[in-house]
N, C-alpha and C positions, 0 to 999 in steps of 0.2 A: 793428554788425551784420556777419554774417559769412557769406557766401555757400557752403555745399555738399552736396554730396548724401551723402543718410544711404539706408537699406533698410529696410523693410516685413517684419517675421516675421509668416509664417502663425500665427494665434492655434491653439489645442490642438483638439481633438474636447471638448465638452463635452456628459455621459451623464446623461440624468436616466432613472426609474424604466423601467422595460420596455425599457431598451437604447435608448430615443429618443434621437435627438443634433438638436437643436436647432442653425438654421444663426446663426452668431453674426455681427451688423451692427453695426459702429462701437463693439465693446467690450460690446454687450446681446446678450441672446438672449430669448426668452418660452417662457412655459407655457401651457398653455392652462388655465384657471381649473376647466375642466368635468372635462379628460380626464388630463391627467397625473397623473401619481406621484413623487414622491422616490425618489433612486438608493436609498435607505433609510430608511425612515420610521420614527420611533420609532413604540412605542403609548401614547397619550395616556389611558390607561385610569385613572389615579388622579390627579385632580385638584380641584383648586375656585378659587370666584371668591369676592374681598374686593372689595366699593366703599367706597371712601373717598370718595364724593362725597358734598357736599349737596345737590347739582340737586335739583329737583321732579320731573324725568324721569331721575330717575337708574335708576329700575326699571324702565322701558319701556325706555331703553336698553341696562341690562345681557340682560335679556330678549331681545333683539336679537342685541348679540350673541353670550350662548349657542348661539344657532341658526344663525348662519353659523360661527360657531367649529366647530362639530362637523360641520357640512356641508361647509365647504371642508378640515376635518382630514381624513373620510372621502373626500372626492375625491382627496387626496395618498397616499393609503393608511397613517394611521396610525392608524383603525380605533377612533374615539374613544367611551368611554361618558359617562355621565351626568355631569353633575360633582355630586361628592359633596355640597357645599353651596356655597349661594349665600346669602351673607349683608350687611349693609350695618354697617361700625365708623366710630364718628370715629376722627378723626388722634390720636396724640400729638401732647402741646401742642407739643414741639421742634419733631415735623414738621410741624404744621400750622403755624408761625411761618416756618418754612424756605419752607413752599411758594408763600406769599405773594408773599418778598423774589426768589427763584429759582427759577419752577417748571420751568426745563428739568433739573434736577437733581434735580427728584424722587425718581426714581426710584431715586438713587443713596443716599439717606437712606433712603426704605423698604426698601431691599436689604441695607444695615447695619444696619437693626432686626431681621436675619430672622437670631435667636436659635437657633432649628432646623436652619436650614443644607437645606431643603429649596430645589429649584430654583423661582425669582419670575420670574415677565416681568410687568412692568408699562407701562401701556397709559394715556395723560392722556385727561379724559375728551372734551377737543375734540377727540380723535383720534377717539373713538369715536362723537362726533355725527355726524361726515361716514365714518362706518365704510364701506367698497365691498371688492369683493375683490381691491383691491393693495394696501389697507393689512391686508387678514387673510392677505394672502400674508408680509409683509411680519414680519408677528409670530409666523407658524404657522415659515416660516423659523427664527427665533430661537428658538423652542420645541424644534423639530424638534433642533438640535444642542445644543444645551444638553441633551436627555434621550436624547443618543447616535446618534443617528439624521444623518444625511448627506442634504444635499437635489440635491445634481450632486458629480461627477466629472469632474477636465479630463485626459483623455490625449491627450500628447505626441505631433505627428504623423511628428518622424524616423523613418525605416524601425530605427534602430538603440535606440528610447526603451527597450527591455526590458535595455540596456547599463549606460544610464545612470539608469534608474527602477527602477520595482519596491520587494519588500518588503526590498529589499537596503540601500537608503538609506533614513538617518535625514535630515529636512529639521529646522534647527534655527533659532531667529528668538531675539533676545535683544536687550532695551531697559532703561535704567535712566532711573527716573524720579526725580525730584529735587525737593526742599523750595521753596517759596518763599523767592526771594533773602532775605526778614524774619523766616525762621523759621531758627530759632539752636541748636533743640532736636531738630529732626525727622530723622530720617535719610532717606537717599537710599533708594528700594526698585530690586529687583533682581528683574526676573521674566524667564525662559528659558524655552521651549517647544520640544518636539519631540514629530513626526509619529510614530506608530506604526503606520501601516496603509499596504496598497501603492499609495495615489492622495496620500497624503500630506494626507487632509481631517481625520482624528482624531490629537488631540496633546494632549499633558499636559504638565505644567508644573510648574516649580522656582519658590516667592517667596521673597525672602530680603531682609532691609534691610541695607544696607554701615554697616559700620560707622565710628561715627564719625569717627576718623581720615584715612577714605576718604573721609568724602560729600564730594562737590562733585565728587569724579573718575567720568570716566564708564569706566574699567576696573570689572570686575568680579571681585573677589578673592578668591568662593569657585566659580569657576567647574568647579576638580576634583569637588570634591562633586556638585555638579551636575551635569555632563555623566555620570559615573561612575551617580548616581541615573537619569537619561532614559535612558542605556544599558540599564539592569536591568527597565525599565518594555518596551521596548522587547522586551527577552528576553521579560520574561511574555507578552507579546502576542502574539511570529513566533516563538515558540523557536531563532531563530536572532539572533546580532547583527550589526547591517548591515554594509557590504562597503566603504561609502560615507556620509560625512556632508560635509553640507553646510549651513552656518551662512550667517545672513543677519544682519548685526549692524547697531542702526540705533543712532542718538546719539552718534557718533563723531566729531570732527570731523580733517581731514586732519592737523595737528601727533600728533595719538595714535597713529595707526598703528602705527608703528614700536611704543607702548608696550604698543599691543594683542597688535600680533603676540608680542610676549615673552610677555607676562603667560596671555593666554588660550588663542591657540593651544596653548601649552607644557602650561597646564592642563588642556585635552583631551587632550591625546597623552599624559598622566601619569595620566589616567582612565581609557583604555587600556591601557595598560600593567598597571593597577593590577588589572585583571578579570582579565589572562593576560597574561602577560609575550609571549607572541606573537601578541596580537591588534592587529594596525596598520595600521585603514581609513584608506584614501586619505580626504584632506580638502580640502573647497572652502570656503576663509574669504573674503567677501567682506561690507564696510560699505555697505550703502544709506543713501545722504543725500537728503532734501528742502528739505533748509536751503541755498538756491544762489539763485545768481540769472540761470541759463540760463535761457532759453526757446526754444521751436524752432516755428518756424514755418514755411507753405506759400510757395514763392516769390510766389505770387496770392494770398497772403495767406491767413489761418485757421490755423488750427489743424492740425496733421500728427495722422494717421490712428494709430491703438491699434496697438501694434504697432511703431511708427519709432523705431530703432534708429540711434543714433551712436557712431559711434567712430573716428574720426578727424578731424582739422583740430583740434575745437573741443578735444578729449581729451589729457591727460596725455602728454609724450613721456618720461617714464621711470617711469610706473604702467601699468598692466593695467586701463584701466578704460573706461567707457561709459557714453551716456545711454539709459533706454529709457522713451520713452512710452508706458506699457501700458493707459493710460485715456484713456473719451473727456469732454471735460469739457462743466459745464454749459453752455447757451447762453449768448454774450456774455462768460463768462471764458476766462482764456488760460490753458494746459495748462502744468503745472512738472512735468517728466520726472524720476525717478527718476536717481540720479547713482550706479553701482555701481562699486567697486573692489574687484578680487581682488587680496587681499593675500598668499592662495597655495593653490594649487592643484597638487597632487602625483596626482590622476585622472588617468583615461585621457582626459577629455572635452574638445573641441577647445574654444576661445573662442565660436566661434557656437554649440556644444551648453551653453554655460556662460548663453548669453543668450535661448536656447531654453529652456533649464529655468528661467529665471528669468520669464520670462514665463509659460510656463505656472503656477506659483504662484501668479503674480495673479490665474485663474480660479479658483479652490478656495473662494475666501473665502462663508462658510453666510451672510450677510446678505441677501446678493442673487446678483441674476442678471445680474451684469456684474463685470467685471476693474477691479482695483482699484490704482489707482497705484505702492504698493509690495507684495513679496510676504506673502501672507496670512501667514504666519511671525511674521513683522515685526507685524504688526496684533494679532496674537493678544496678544505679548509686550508691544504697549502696552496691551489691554485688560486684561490678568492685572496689571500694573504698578498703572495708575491704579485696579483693582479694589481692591487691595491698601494704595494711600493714601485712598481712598473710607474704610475698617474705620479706618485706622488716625484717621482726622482725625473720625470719628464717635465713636472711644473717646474720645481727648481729649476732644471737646468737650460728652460727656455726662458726663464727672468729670475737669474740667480740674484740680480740688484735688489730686486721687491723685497725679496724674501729673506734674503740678510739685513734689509733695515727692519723687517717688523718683528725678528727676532733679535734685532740688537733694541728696540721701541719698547718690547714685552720685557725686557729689565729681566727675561725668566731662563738667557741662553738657551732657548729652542724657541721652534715655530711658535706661532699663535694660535692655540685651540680652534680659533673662528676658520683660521684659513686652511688648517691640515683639515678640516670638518667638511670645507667645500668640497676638497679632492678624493680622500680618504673613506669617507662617512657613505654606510649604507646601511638603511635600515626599511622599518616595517610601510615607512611611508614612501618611499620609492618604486618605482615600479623594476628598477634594474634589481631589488632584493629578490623579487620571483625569477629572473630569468638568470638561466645558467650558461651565459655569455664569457663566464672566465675560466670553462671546462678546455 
């Protein structure tokens, strides 16, 4: 145990619809169920409901909740009509065999059945027995950005945030997700995300699987492509390319550094280059870790307040780095702060604007209505990651035959680039890389 004083960051201005700024306690803030709005509400104008249940009330329930569904959507202002139909399917046999052994995972098998690529939120039905209006917040939420629409905004309270914000930076989060240590065949997936709007709440997305030779490293090796693609996404959107980028890289652990900084950093500044030989945004690369075994506690004991910030005593004496508790955790567990190292930073932006902006990021996240441990960046690139081995481990395991001949075909013991590319592969030419369907 280690005795010393750390600091308290003021959390951001957080804006929901009609300019309301809700006053934010211990990391939460509220809506009022009646009267609010979304900073941006989709409109929920073309939709319908599938029951896959067998309940004997499964029709009084869904009946139910079509009627708060569209009553608390129109409270938010996303101005909802009728849903097109309501109808009642059994499962496939797969998924109904699945739902049995794993129903928290549901969800992620009927969303790899969905052959149309239309946007699903799916809802388990004892969710929907004790249905109230914070679980229809709770879903209208995830609706809400997945069909474009924004539910808050956190701006920054320095007097100087128009310096360091705005639509001038790109905010960028990247994770690679990796095979089970028993799986011999699978590749590692690679998903990147960047912000393209000036609050840094909408962001698109590069997936990509590493190739063979690669998996098991957590560098990322087509990271030119990619940044170069989020660049161009970024132009359609501000007509201008940002000024400033700032990456948030999580799954690194501290021996790579040095490998990151070669490999990726270099990769960016070569995507750069690569659009105009004189186009050379300042860059803030820093790794967020949760894989630690700090903890930081109240000297009277508890839990330290959303917001406490370390950086010194316990902190690296020859890294740039720091801890930041940006969440308040649940009752009875103990809070593991976010571990951040700038690995470089060539901005104007001091160290405390580096831990100001990193905080504020942890407000942005569409789920809820509270700040979230690491920056929502970072969250995103896991969800686009694990969205992307969900497809891929549902292809297999719906024609495990195919897919073991063409990787016993490819001579290379793994899949086939062509065919992990089909399942896998999102990029600047898709239309699913703008939409944030795997929030």
């Amino acid at each position: 145990m280690v005795k010393f004083e750390g600091r308290v960051i003021e959390p951001p201005v957080v804006e929901l619809g009609k300019k309301l700024q809700p006053k934010i306690e211990r990391g939460e803030w509220k809506i009022n169920l009646y009267r609010d709005a979304f900073k941006q509400p989709a409109k929920l104008d073309h939709w319908a409901i599938i029951n896959f249940s067998t309940a004997k009330d499964a029709d009084e329930i869904i009946n139910e909740f079509k009627k708060m569904m569209m009553d608390k959507a129109r409270n938010f202002g996303m101005d909802p009509k009728c849903p097109r139909f309501v109808k009642s399917e059994p499962l496939p046999c797969n998924v109904g065999d699945l739902l049995e052994k794993i129903n928290k995972d549901c969800k992620a098998t009927v969303k790899a059945k969905n052959r149309l690529n239309f946007v699903t939120q799916c809802a388990h039905y004892s969710t929907l027995v004790k249905l109230d209006g914070t679980i229809m917040l709770n879903l209208l939420l995830k609706i809400n950005v997945k069909l474009g629409g924004v539910s808050h905004v956190a701006l920054p309270r320095q007097p100087d945030h128009e310096r360091v914000g705005g639509n001038k930076v790109m905010v960028m989060g990247a994770d690679v997700n990796h095979p089970d240590p028993g799986d011999k065949l699978s590749p590692s997936i690679v998903a990147v995300v960047a912000s393209v709007d000036v609050h840094a709440c909408k962001y698109v997305r590069e997936v990509r699987h590493q190739n063979r030779e690669h998996k098991g490293r957590d560098i990322i090796t087509d990271m030119k492509e990619i940044t170069k693609n989020l660049l161009e996404q970024f132009w359609r959107q501000n007509k201008i390319l940002p000024e400033k980028i700032m990456m948030f890289r999580d799954g690194v652990s501290e021996t790579q550094f040095s490998q990151v900084l070669a490999s990726e950093l270099r990769a960016m500044r070569e995507a750069c280059t690569s659009i105009s030989t004189d186009y050379k945004p300042s860059m803030t690369f820093l790794c967020v870790q949760k894989k630690h075994h700090t903890r930081l506690f109240l000297e009277k004991g508890g839990n330290v307040e959303a917001g406490t910030v370390a950086d010194t005593t316990i902190t690296s004496p020859w890294l740039m780095d720091f801890y930041l508790n940006s969440h308040t955790g649940l009752r009875g567990s103990t809070n593991r702060p976010a571990h951040y190292t700038v690995l470089w930073d060539d901005s104007d932006m001091s160290f405390d604007q580096i831990q100001r902006q990193s905080f504020s990021q942890c407000h942005n996240y569409a789920r809820c209505f509270r700040s979230t441990s690491i920056p929502t960046a970072v969250y995103y690139a896991h969800h686009a990651a694990f969205k992307a081995k969900v497809l891929l481990d549902e292809a297999i395991l719906t024609d495990g035959h195919k897919w073991l001949a063409a990787a016993e075909k490819s001579g290379k013991d793994s899949y086939p680039d062509e065919e992990l590319d089909k399942v896998v592969r999102v990029d600047i030419s898709m239309e699913t890389s703008r939409r944030m369907d795997y929030v």
